[in-house]
C-alpha angles and dihedrals in degrees: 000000000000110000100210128149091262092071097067122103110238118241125251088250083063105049088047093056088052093048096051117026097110089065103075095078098073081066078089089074096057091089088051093051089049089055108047087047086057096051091046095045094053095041088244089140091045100036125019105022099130095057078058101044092104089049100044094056098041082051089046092050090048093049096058094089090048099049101037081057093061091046098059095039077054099059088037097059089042089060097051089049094052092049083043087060099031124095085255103103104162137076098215086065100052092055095056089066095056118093100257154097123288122194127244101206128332111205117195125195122185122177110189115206129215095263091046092260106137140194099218105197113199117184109184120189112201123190126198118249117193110274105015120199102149118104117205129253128194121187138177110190112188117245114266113285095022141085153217105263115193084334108204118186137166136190123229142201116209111149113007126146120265118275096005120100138207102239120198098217091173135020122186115179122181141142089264109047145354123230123186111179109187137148140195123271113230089009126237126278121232112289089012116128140188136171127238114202110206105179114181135189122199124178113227106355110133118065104238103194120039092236091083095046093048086056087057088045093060087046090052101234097117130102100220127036092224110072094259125162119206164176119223125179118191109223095221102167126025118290140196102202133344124196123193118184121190113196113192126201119277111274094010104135119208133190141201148129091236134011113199134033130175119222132179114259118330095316129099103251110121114236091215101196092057089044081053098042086056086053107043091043106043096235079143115080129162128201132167116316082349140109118177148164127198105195118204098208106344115204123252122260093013116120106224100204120188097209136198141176106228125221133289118258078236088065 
């Protein structure tokens, strides 16, 4: 078998940080609680309340931020423990409950050219759900090790509704990562859809021998300890099918025991029923020059990668 880093088991370190990481902000109450137990120790409440009126509210007003806060971080971690012991496992599901867009298909193209440049081709289909409150975000990270060279990219319309119009409200572009927040204007009514085509060309992206993946292994700024290339796309919203398509120059030979995986999140640990459910069901295919899955309700949060080793510099 592959020995990548998303084989491994996480620790229970691990596992406890992700169980329990909502919980730092009630920290914010520990002031509260000092002063009310000093208050309480020296009779202040009981006996001289009045000499510290003045005090107390300015205190109290201060303190509504604060509390409201926690509040809300409250009501936040109660619902995440009620959806943790409902009969609602997964997070797709979840999901499906919250006001917000879900995506029809997303359909990524990449064509990878001789000297690793690369046309990344990104069709999203967004269908409307009742009370929307959620904006969009798109965002392409680089792989691990690599950057963003002379990055263009351009937005395109092809099937939206009449009189109703795609908005960037933010655009963040750095070497490390592309960010593109819109909405729809007006925005779509319930069972409405309409497709947003993102096509990107970056010079020089893709490592095209495995010598120079195997130098980033020994540094220890690579995601597999094999020297795999790849393409990864994060499920952020729920999803009816997602399709990601890799072309490699004629003649370009790759190699590889295995050509897709599925982690959560942008880490590195192997979800290893998804990894099952591509398999079982044959949502993997390969054809000449070509590597491609074609994903039936992929889960939130969970990167779905095509992988390859390229070829040797002997090649």
């Amino acid at each position: 078998m592959l020995e990548n880093k998303t084989d491994k088991k996480p620790n229970k370190l691990s596992l406890f940080v992700q169980k329990y990481r909502n919980i730092y902000p009630l920290t914010i109450c520990f002031p509260l609680i000092i002063l009310l137990i000093f208050l309480l120790k020296y009779e202040v409440i009981e006996t001289e309340l009045a000499q510290y009126q003045e005090i107390v509210i300015a205190l109290f007003i201060l303190s509504i931020p604060m509390i409201s806060y926690l509040v809300i971080v409250i009501i936040r971690y109660i619902f995440q423990l009620a959806i943790a012991y409902s009969k609602i496992e997964d997070l797709t599901r979840t999901f499906e409950m919250l006001p917000m867009y879900k995506h029809g298909e997303i359909n990524r193209t990449v064509i990878i050219e001789t000297d690793g440049s690369c046309k990344i081709s990104t069709i999203y289909e967004f269908i409307g759900k009742k009370g929307i409150i959620e904006e969009r975000i798109f965002r392409h990270i680089p792989s691990i090790g690599t950057k963003f060279k002379d990055l263009e990219y351009e937005i395109k319309k092809p099937s939206i509704p009449e009189g109703k119009d795609f908005i960037i409200t933010k655009e963040i572009v750095t070497e490390d990562k592309l960010e593109l927040c819109g909405r729809f204007s007006p925005g779509l009514n319930e069972g409405e859809s309409a497709k947003i085509l993102i096509e990107e060309s970056i010079k020089n992206f893709y490592h095209m021998n495995e010598e120079e993946i195997k130098e980033k292994i020994k540094r220890g700024n690579w995601k597999f300890t094999k020297p795999y290339e790849y393409v990864s796309f994060l499920v952020l919203y729920p999803t009816e099918r997602l399709k990601i398509k890799v072309t490699f120059p004629q003649k370009y030979k790759i190699a590889g025991k295995e050509f897709y995986d599925v982690t959560v999140g942008r880490g590195e640990m192997r979800n290893w029923g998804e990894y099952g459910k591509i398999k079982k069901n044959n949502y993997f295919s390969t054809k000449k020059q070509s590597i491609s899955l074609d994903i039936k309700k992929p889960e939130v949060g969970h990167s779905y990668i095509l992988k390859w080793i390229p070829e040797g510099e002997k090649s």
